[in-house]
C-alpha positions in Angstrom: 0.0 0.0 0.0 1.1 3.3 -1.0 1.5 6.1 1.2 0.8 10.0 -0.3 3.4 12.3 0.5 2.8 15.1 2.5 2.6 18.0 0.3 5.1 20.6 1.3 3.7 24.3 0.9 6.0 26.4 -1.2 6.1 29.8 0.6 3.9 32.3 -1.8 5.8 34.9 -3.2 4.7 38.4 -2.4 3.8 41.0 -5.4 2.5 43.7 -3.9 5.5 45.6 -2.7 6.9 45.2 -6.3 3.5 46.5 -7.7 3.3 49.3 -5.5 6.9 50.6 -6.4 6.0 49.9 -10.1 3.1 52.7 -9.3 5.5 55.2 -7.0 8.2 54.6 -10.1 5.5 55.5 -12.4 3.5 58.6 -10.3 7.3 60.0 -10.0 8.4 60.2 -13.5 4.1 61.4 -14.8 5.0 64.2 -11.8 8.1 65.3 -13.3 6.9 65.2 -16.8 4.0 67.2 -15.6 5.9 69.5 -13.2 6.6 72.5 -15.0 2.6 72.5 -16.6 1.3 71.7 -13.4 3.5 74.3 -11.1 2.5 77.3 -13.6 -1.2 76.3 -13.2 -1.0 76.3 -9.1 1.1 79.9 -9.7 -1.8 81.2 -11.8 -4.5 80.0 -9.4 -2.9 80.8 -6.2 -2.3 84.4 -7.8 -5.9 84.8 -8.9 -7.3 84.2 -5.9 -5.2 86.1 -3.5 -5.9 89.4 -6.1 -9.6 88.1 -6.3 -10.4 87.5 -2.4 -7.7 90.9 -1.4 -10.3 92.9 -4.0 -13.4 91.2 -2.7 -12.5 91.2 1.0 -10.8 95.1 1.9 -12.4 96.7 -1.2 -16.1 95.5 -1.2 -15.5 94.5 3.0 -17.1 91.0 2.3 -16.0 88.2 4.1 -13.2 85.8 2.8 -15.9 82.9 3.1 -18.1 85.1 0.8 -15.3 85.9 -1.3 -14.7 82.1 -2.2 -18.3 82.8 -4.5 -16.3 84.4 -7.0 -13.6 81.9 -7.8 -14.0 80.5 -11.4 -14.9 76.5 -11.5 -12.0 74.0 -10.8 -10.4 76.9 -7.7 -11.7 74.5 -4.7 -8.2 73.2 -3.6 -7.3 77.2 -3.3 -7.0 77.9 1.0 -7.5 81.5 2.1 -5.9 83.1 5.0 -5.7 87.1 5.5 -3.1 88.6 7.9 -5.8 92.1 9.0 -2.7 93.9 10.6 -1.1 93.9 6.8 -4.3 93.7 5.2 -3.3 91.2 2.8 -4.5 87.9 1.8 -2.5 84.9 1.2 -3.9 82.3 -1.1 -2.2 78.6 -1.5 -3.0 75.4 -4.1 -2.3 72.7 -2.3 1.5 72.3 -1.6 2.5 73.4 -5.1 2.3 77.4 -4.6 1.3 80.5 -2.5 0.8 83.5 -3.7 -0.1 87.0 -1.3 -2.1 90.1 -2.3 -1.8 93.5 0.4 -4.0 95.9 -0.3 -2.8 99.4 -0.4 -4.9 102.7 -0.1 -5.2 104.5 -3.4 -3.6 101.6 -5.4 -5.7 98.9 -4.5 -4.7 95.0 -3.9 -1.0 94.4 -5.5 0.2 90.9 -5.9 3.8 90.1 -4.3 6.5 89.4 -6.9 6.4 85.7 -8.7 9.5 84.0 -7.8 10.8 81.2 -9.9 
């Protein structure tokens, strides 16, 4: 009579830390690609909505909250925060770029200088 051989279990190889840094490999090089497109836009939209929300908030005295009404579609990852001592209002996209906006009597809200 026979006997069946225990079976040993061959230990199971584990993909998913080579699949996930397939996808970080990939994200990083679609990120750098993209950088220089994607930076500008987060420069532009940070900028428009300091000057926006510094025109909206010490010009027509609304409220920054208020002020959030007249961003265009697509501006909802744009923060607000307004410094009142200054009287300026600092506008960020995410982690990609700020932009601030003072207002000044007679000349109205003036964006800092872009820096590259």
């Amino acid at each position: 009579m026979a006997t069946a051989k225990p079976m040993i279990a061959q230990p199971r190889r584990r993909r998913w830390p080579k699949v996930l840094l397939a996808i970080a490999i990939v994200a990083a090089l679609l990120l750098a690609w993209f950088w220089r497109s994607l930076h500008a836009n987060a420069v532009t939209a940070a900028s428009y909505g300091a000057h926006v929300a510094c025109s909206c908030h010490y010009i027509a005295g609304r409220s920054l909250q208020d002020c959030r009404k007249d961003f265009e579609p697509g501006m909802g990852p744009v923060t607000l925060s307004e410094d009142p001592e200054a009287k300026s209002v600092t506008a960020r996209y995410l982690l990609f770029a700020r932009q601030t906006a003072t207002f000044r009597q007679g000349q109205g809200c003036m964006l800092e200088p872009w820096q590259d």
